[in-house]
C-alpha positions as CSV (number, residue, x, y, z in Angstrom):
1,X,29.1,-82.2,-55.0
2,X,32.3,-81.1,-53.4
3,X,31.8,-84.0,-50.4
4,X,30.4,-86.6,-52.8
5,X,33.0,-89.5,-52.3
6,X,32.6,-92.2,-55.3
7,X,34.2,-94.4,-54.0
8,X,32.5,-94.7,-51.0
9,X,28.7,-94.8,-53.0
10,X,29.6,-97.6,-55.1
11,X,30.8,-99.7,-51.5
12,X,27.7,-99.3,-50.0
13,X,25.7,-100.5,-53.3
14,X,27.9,-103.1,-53.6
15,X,27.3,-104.0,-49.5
16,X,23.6,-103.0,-50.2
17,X,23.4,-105.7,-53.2
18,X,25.8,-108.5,-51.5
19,X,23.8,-108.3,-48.3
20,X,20.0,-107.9,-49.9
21,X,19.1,-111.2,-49.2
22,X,19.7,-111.8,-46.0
23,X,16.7,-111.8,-43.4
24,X,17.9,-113.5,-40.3
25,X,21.0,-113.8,-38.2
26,X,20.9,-115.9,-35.2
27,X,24.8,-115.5,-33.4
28,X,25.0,-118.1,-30.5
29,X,27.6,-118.0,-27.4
30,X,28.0,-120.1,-24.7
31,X,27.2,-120.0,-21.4
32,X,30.5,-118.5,-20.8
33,X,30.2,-115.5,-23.5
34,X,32.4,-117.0,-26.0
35,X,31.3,-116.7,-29.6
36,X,30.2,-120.3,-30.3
37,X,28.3,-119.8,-34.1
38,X,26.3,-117.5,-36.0
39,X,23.3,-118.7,-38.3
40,X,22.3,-117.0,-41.3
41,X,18.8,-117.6,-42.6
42,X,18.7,-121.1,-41.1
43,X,21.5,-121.9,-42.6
44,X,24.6,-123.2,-40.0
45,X,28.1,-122.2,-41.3
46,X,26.9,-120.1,-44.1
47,X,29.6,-118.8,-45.8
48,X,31.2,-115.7,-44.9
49,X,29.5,-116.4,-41.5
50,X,31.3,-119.5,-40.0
51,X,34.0,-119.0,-37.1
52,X,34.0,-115.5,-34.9
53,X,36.0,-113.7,-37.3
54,X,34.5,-114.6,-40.5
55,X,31.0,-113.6,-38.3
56,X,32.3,-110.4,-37.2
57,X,33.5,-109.4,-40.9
58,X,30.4,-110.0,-42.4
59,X,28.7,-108.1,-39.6
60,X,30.6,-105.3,-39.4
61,X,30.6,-104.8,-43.4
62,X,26.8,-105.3,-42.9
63,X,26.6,-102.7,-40.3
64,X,28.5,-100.3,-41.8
65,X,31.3,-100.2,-38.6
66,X,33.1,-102.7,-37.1
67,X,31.6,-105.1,-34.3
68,X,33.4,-107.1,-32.5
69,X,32.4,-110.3,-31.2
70,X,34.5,-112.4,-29.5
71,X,32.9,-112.3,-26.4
72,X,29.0,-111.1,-26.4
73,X,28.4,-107.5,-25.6
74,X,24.5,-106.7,-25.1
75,X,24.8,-103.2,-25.7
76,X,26.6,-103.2,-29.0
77,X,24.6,-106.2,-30.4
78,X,20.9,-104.3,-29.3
79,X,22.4,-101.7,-31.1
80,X,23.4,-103.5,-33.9
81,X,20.0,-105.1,-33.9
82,X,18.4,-101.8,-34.4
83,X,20.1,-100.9,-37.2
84,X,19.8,-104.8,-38.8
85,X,15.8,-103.8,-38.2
86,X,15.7,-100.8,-40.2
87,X,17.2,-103.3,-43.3
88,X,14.7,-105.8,-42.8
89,X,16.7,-108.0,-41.1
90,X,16.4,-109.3,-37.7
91,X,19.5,-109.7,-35.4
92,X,19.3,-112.3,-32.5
93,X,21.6,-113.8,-30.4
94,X,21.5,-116.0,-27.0
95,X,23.8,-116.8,-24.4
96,X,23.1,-120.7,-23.3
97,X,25.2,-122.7,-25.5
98,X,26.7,-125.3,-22.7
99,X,29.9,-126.5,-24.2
100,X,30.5,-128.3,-21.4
């Protein structure tokens, strides 16, 4: 019990519990790689989810590390979306918003 951290248990139930009920994530950018929006469980600008930072918070906290995603990054979202899978939630994202 010497390494047992407390505090650190009782954040990851509380992450666990806050994040339970999520099943889906859809994080859209545009055809540039800008964050554009992220979806959560069909619902657009789902609290804690709406603007990049707000996104990347809740993903990070979700994930357990911090993600950053300002611009896309393929490689750190398939891994992401790995780990989402092992939760029972699935990660996607696309690339063809056209703010233009």
């Amino acid at each position: 019990m010497d390494n047992f951290n407390v505090h650190s248990y009782y954040k990851r139930q509380y992450l666990n519990e806050e994040y339970s009920n999520i099943k889906d994530i859809k994080i859209w950018f545009t055809d540039r790689g800008s964050f554009y929006k992220a979806i959560v469980d069909g619902v657009d600008r789902a609290e804690g989810w709406y603007g990049f930072r707000a996104a990347q918070d809740s993903l990070s906290k979700l994930l357990g590390y911090d993600i950053f995603l300002r611009n896309i990054d393929d490689t750190e979202l398939e891994k992401a979306a790995n780990l989402l899978k092992g939760k029972g939630i699935k990660l996607t994202w696309s690339e063809d918003m056209n703010t233009d």
